[in-house]
N, C-alpha and C positions, 0 to 999 in steps of 0.2 A: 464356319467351324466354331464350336461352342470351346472358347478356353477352360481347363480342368482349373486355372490358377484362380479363376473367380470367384472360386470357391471355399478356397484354401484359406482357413484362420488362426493365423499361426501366432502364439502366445503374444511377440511382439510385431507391430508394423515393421519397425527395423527387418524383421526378420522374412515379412511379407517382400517389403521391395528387393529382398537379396535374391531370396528364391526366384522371383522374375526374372533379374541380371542373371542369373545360374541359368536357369531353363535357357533364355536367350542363347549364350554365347554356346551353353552344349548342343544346342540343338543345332546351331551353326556349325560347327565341327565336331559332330557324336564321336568320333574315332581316337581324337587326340587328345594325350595328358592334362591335367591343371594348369599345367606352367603353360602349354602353347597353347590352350584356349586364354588365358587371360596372361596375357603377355607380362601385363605391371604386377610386383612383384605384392603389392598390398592390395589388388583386386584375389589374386592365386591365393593369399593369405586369409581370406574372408573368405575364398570358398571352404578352405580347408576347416574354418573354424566353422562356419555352418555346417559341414558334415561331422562333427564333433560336438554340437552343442546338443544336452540331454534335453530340451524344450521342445525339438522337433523330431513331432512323432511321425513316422512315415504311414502309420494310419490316417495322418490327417490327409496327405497329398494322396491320397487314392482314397480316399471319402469324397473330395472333393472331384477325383474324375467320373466316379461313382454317378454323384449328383450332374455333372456334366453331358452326361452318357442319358440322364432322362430327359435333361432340353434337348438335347439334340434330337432326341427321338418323336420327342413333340412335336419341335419345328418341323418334322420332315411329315408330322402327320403319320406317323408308327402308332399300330396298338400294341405289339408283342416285341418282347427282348429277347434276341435266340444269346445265351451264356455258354462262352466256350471255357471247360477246367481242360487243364493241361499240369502237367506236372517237370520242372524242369532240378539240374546241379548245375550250380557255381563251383567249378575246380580252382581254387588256390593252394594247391601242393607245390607250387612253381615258388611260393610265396610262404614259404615255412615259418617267419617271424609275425606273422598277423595268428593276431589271437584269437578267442572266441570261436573254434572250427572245429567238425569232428566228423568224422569217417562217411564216407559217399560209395562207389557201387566196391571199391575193393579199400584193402588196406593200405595202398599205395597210395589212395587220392584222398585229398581233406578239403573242406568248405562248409556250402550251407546249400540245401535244397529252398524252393519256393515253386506255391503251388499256385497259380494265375487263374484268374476268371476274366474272361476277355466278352466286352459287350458285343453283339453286331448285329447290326439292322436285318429285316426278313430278306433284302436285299443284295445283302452278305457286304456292307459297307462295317468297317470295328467303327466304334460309337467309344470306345475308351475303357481304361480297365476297370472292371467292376470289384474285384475284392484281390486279395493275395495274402498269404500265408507263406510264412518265412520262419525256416526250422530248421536248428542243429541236431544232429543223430548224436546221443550218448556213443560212448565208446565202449563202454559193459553192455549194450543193448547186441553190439554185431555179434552172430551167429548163435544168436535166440530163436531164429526165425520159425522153428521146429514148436518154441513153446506158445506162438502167436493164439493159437485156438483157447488157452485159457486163461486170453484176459479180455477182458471186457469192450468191446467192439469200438466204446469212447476212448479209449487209451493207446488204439491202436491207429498205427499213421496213416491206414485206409480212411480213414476217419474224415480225413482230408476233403473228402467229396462230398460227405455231407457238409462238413462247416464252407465249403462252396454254393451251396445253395441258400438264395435271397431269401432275409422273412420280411412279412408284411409291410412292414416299415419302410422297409427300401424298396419298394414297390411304389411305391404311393408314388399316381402317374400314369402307373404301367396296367395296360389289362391283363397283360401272360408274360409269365416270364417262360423259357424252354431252358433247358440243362444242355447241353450237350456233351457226351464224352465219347473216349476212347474204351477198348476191351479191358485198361486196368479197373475202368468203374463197375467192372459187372460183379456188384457183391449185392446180392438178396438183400442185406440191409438198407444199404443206399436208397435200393430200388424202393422199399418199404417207409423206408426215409422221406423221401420224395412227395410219396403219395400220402402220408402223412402231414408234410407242410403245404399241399396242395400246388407241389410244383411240378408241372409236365416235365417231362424229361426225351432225348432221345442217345440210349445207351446202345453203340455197339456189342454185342455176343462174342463172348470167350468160350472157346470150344471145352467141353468138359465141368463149365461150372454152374447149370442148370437142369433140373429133372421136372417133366412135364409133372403133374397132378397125375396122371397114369402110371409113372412111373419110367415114362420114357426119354431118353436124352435130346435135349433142346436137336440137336442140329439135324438128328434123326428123324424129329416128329415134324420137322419142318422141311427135308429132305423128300417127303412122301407128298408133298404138294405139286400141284400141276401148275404151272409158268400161267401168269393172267395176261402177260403182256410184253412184248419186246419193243426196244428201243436204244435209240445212240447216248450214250451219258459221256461228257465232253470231263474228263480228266485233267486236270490243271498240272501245268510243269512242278515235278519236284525235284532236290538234288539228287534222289536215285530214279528219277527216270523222266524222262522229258513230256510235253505235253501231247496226248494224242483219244481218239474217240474209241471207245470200249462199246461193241453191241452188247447187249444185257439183257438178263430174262428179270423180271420183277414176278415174285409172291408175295403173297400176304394174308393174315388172319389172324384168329383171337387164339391166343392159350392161356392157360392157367398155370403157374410154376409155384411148387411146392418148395415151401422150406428146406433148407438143408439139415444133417442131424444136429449140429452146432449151432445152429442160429440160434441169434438174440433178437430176432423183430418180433414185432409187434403182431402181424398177419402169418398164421402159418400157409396162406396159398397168396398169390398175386396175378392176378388176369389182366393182362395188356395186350398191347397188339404187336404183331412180330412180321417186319419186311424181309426179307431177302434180295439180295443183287448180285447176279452172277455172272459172269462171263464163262459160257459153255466156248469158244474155240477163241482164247486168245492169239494174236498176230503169234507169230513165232520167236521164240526165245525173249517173250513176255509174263510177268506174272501175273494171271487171271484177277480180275476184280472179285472179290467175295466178300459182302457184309454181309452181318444178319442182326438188323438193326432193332433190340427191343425199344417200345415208345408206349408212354401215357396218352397221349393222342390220338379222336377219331380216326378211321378209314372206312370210308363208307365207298367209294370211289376211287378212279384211276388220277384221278389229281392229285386227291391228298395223297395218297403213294408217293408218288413223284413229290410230291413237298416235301414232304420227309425227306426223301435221299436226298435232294439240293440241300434241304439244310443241313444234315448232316457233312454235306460235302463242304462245307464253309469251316468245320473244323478245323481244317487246315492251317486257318488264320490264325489261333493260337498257339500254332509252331513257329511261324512265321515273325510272331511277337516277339519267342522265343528269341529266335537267329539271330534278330534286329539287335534284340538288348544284348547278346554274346559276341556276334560279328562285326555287327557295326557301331556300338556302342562301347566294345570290350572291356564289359565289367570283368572279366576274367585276368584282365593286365592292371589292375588298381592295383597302389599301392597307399592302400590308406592304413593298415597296422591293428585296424581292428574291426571285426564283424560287424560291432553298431555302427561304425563308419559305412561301411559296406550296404548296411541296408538303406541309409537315408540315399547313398548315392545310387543305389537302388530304386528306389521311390522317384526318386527324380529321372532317372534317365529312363520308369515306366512312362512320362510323361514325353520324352525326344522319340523312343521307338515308337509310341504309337502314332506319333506327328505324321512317320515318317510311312507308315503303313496305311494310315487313312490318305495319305495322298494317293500311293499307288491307287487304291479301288475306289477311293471315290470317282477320280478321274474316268473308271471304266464306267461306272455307273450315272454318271451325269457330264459325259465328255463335253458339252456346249454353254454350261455354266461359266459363269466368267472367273478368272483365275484368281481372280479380290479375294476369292473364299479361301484364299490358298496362300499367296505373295501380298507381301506388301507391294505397296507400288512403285518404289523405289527396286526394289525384285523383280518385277517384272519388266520395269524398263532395261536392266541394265541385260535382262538375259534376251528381251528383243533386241538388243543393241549389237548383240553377242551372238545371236546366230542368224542376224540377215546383215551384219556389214554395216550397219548404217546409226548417224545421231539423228537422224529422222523420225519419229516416233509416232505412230496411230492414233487421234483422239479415245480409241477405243482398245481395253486392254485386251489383248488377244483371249480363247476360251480357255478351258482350264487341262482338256486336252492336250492342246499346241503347246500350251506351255511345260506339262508334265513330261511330254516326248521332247523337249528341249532340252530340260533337266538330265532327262534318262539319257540324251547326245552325249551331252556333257561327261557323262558318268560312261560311256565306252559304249551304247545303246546304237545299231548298226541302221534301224528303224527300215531295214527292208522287209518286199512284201511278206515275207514268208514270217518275219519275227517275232511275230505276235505284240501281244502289250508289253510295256518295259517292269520289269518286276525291282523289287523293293532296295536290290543289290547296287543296280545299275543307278537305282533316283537317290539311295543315299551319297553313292561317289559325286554325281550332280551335284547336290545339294549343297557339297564342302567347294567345292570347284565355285559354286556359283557365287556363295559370300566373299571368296576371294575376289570374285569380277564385280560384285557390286563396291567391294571398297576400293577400286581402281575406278570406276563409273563416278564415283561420288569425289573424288580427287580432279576431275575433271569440269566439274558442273559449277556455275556461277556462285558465288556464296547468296547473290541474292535471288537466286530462281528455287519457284517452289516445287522441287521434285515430287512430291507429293501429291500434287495435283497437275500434270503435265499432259 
């Protein structure tokens, strides 16, 4: 695992070795307050003033995973970086005295939105966050939304998805970078954006907001195609609906899509290639799978099809980022008093949620790797210790499986046949449970034995 901190060149060293102590102890407890992560009252006090000091830019601590996200990609011998945006709110209406905040989906709720770009390997492994956007809503802006069409497509918060997209610079390394979004990115410009900065992209279809070059409506002219191919597409557990297999018809083919009257691109036509996925007889009192996935990328064949939909299907991941940094990280229960407080602590605990998400999948993806890439070894002794009973200990650390399904024990993970892999819920409860057991392991150990090498 490529640390993002190795990258990070923060004004003063001082402020280098903080940020490491900080990332450490949150990442050891992502759920709890300042004061119970750092128990001494001048350690709590240093965090509070590094989230407070004007020097640290939280541009710099995701430049830094940025750069991180392309060794890794290297090491692993990757040509292409699949980019997930996703768009999330921070609710502090609970929190009326922090300042810097303004109006989110109604008038009852205040905070800030941020807009994430999450790396991830073709393998669907996150690789770390790539860019993020963090933005307050004026409060004379709410219920303009009628005058959006005359202003200028830069001005407007759609916008978002373009300045998501890598330029050259940040590439260097990479052979392909992919976009990936959801149906909010389906705006002609983006799309025109995109292929302007020469970045592939693969945009799910918003019913109603494309007109073929004929003049036909997207879901319509793509509705009249005959099915090339059916097959089982395995559906990952979500909080609205548990995990299970979807048979599906797959089409596919070239159109051309015509500017809208309003548009401001560049191209008044765009020809790309357009999948569909559908599930004609979902199980019963199931909702049918149905993308209709536009993409910049070939299809010449029944692979690349299927490429596409997997990768699209790894989107997911950037909700899942989401969860981490609000559930189990609960930026949404700070009380730091002010917005720029809020984003450095932001910027850093983008660094604990992603910890905590590449472990779930990398583990699926290289289950027989040794756990080193993962624990320290002080960590992994103490959780062998911990779930076979014994001071007895293996020359050899166990894989990175065994010990991720240990974790996920620890964290209420039942690991019977039926349970699938442990998801990211179960490894973060583990993960607090477990630095509690290692500083009981370490209360126990010789002062002159070298844990570290056992």
């Amino acid at each position: 695992m490529i640390s993002a901190l190795n990258y990070v060149n923060l004004p003063d060293k001082r402020l280098n070795l903080r940020l490491r102590e900080i990332v450490k102890k949150l990442s050891n407890a992502p759920g709890k307050s300042i004061p119970e992560v750092f128990e001494e009252w001048h350690e709590a006090k240093a965090a509070y003033r590094f989230m407070a000091n004007e020097r640290v830019e939280p541009e710099e601590l995701i430049a830094g995973q940025q750069m991180a996200s392309v060794e890794g990609l290297q090491e692993q011998g990757g040509k292409r970086v699949l980019l997930m945006q996703d768009t999330t709110s921070f609710d502090f209406s609970h929190h009326p005295k922090t300042t810097g905040m303004g109006p989110l989906e109604n008038q009852y709720m205040s905070g800030f939105l941020a807009h994430s770009t999450l790396s991830v390997s073709e393998e669907g492994v996150p690789l770390g966050l790539w860019e993020q956007q963090v933005w307050v809503r004026e409060a004379d802006e709410v219920g303009k939304r009628h005058q959006r069409h005359k202003r200028p497509f830069e001005e407007k918060e759609s916008y978002k998805w373009v300045e998501g997209l890598p330029d050259k610079l940040e590439l260097a390394g990479v052979e392909q970078a992919i976009s990936i979004c959801d149906r909010e990115a389906h705006i002609y410009e983006f799309l025109d954006r995109a292929i302007r900065q020469g970045v592939d992209f693969i945009v799910r279809a918003s019913r109603g907001r494309s007109t073929t070059k004929e003049g036909e409506k997207l879901f319509q002219a793509v509705s009249k195609w005959s099915p090339r191919h059916q097959y089982t597409l395995e559906l990952k557990r979500r909080p609205d609906r548990p995990a299970r297999e979807a048979k599906i018809e797959l089409r596919w083919g070239t159109l051309t899509l015509k500017a809208p009257r309003r548009s401001q691109a560049q191209h008044q036509t765009l020809t790309m290639q357009v999948v569909e996925v559908i599930e004609p007889n979902p199980p019963d009192g199931k909702t049918p799978v149905h993308w209709l996935l536009l993409t910049s990328l070939p299809i010449e064949n029944l692979a690349q099809a299927q490429e596409i939909v997997r990768w699209y299907s790894y989107r997911w991941l950037i909700e899942r980022f989401h969860y981490v940094l609000k559930s189990g990280c609960k930026i949404e229960d700070r009380q730091l008093r002010t917005q720029k407080r809020l984003r450095r602590l932001l910027a850093v605990f983008n660094l604990v949620a992603w910890r905590l998400l590449w472990l779930t999948y990398q583990s699926r993806k290289t289950p027989l790797a040794s756990c080193l890439i993962a624990l320290t070894p002080v960590e992994w002794q103490a959780l062998y210790a911990r779930h076979h009973r014994t001071t007895q200990l293996p020359d050899t650390p166990p894989s990175l499986v065994d010990a991720t399904r240990w974790i996920a024990q620890l964290g209420g993970f039942l690991g019977r046949k039926g349970d699938g892999d442990p998801g990211v819920k179960v490894l973060w409860r583990g993960w607090v449970r477990l630095q509690d057991i290692v500083e009981t392991w370490l209360l126990f150990q010789s002062p002159s034995q070298d844990v570290g090498n056992v």
